[in-house]
Structure formats: C-alpha cells, structure tokens
N, C-alpha and C positions, 0 to 999 in steps of 0.2 A: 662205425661211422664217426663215434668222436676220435680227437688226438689227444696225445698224452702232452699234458701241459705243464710247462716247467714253474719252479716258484722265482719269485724278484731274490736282488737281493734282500739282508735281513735288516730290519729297519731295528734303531736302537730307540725301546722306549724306557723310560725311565719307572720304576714304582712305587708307592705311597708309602709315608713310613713308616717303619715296622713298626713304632707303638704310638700310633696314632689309631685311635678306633673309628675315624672317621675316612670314609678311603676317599681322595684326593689327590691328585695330578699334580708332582713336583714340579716347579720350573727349572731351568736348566742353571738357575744365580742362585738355586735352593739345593744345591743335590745333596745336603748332611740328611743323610738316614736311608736317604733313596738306594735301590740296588737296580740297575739296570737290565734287562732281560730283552728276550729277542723271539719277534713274529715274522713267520713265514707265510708267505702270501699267496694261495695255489690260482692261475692265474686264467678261470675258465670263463671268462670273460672272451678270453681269443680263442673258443672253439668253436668252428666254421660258422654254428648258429649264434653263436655272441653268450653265451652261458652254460650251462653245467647241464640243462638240461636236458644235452644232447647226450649225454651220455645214458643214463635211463628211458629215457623217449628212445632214442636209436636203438639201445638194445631191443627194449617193445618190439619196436616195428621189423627192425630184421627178424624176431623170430615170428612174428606173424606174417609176413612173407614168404620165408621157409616154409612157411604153414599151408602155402597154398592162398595167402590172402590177395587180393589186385587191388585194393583198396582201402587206406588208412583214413578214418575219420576221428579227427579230435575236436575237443570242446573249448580251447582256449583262443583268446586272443594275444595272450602276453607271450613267456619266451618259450612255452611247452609249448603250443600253435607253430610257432615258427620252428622249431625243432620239430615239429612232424612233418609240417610242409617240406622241409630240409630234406628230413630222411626218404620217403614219398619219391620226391625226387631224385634220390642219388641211388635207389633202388628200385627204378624203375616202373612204379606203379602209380595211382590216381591218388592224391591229397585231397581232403576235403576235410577243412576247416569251420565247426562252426562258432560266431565270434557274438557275444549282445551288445546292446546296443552303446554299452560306456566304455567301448572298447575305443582307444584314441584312432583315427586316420591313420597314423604311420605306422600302428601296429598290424590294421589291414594291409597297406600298402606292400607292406615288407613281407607277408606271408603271401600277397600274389606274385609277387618278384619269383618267387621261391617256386611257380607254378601250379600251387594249390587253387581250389576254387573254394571260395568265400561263404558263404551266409550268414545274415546279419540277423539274429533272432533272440527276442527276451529284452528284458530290460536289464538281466545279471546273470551271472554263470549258470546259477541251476535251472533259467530254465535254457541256454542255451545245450546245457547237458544232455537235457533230456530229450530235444530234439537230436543232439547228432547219436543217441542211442535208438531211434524213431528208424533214422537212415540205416544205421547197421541192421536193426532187424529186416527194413525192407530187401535189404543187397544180400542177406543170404551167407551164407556159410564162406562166400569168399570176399566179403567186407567186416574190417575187423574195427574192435570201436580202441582208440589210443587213450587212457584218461592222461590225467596232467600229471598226475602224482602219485595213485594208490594203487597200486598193482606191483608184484612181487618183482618183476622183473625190470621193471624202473627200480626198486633199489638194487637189486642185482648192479646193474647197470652205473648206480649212482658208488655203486661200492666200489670201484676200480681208484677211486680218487685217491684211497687208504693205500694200497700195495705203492701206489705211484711214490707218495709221499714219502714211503720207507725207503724205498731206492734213493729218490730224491737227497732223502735229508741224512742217509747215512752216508757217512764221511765228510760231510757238511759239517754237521752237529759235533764232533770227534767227542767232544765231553759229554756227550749224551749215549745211552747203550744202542746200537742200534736207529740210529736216527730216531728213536722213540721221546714224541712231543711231550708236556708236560699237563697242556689239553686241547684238546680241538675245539676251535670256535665257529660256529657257523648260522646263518640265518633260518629260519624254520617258517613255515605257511600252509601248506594240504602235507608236507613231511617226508617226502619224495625223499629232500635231500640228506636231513637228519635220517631217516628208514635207511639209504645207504650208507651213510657213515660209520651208523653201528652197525651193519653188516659187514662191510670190511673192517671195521676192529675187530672185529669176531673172527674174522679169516686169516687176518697176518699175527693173533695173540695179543692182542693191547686190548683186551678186554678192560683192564684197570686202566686207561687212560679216559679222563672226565671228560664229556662234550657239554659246552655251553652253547644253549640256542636259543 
C-alpha cells in the first residue's frame, strides 16, 4: 500500500569546529574550521497517507486481511489512524477508528474522508486503546485490532525505508561505499519507526551505521 519515495536534493550543511568542544552552528562569514557535510531527506511525508506510517500500518493490515480479517480497528487519532482508515479502504474492508477526546477536528475529519467510522472515546490514548481492543474482541476472529506502533509487522513494514535508501543513495553518494550513510537520523515515539529502521539495517548489512533518535 505504501510507495517508494524518493529523497530531495542534498542540502549543504556546514559543521562545528573540529577543536571547539562546544558544538555550535558555523555561519556561513565563519567557515575557518567548519567542514561541510551533506543530508538526505527521505520524503514520506508524500505517501498517499501524508507519512511513514503507511508503510508498517499497511503492511499490518494487508496481512490481516489475507488472514481472512473484514475489519481493521485502530486506536489512534494522529497519522497511524489515518493510515489504517487508508489501508481499510484501498483493501476493501470496514475501518474503524477509535480516536479520545484531544484528538484535534481535522484529525477526525481526515480519517472520515478516508471512509472509516469514528469513535470518540477517553480523555487519552489508553483508554481509547482499550476500547478498540473491546470491539475486536466483540467482532470475533474476522476483526483484527491494528495498534499504531508495536507489532512486528509494522516494523517489518517500516524496514523497507533502509533497502530504498541504498538504491537511492548509491551512485548518488559515489564517495560513499555503497550509498552507505554515515547515520540515520530519525524521530522516535511508541518506536514503530526506529523498531523498522534497525530492522532494515540488519537486512541490507549496515549493522555499524549509528541511528540517532
């Protein structure tokens, strides 16, 4: 369900100076000592759902489909919510979202567009959790529960981002072996996404490549 999404060009940042123990942001009427380096920007911001998380949520949900499921329920409001509602629909079965109550208006809005149906329950995620785990028990072996984050097959899913990058960035990089980064940098939260990133460093060999999150 996700696409494979290309990086921008490489933006040139400049780095702190090597014997300065203080790290600090050269300006560009400063550059004595600075050595310039270069980040690649993977851009899943434009997959179909607006972020990354369609890549491990989609995975999810296709194989609990495959599974015989007719019914995806998840716990989120934010962009795991909307990647289920997403997938739900482009795989032909019922979405059902459930969202608490500081979940913003456009966040609901955007997961009904999507065709899923709503419910607004809790005042915070756990206990909206535990209600759409309520629903899956009631619906029986062919309603499956999607969480946002913690399930093996979301970072499966979130791992595809690593092979991409290597295709990507080889022949890009030419000074680099193999398009091989020097680290990954990425945001971290329930860990969906860091959980796939070190899964696909594991699968294409860049074990020794450091992830800051």
């Amino acid at each position: 369900l996700s696409e494979e999404m290309g990086t921008t060009s490489f933006l040139q940042v400049r780095g702190r100076h090597e014997d300065d123990d203080h790290a600090r942001e050269d300006s560009a009427e400063r550059p004595i000592g600075a050595r310039p380096f270069r980040v690649a920007l993977k851009l899943d911001l434009l997959q179909p759902s607006g972020s990354f998380k369609l890549r491990g949520v989609g995975h999810l949900c296709q194989r609990e489909v495959s599974k015989g499921s007719v019914e995806l329920v998840s716990s989120s409001g934010g962009n795991a919510g909307l990647a289920a509602a997403y997938s739900a629909r482009k795989l032909g079965v019922k979405g059902t979202v459930i969202v608490p109550q500081s979940t913003p208006a456009r966040g609901v809005d955007l997961i009904r567009k999507e065709g899923a149906e709503v419910e607004v329950y809790g005042r915070v995620w756990d206990q909206a959790e535990q209600r759409a785990r309520e629903i899956v028990e009631q619906g029986g072996s062919t309603t499956s529960y999607i969480p946002p984050f913690d399930h093996p097959d979301i970072f499966q899913g979130n791992a595809s981002i690593i092979p991409e990058l290597k295709k990507q960035l080889t022949g890009i990089m030419k000074n680099i072996d193999e398009g091989k980064p020097d680290a990954v940098v990425c945001v971290v939260g329930g860990g969906g996404l860091l959980g796939g990133i070190l899964t696909g460093l594991r699968g294409v060999g860049w074990e020794d490549v450091p992830v800051v999150a």
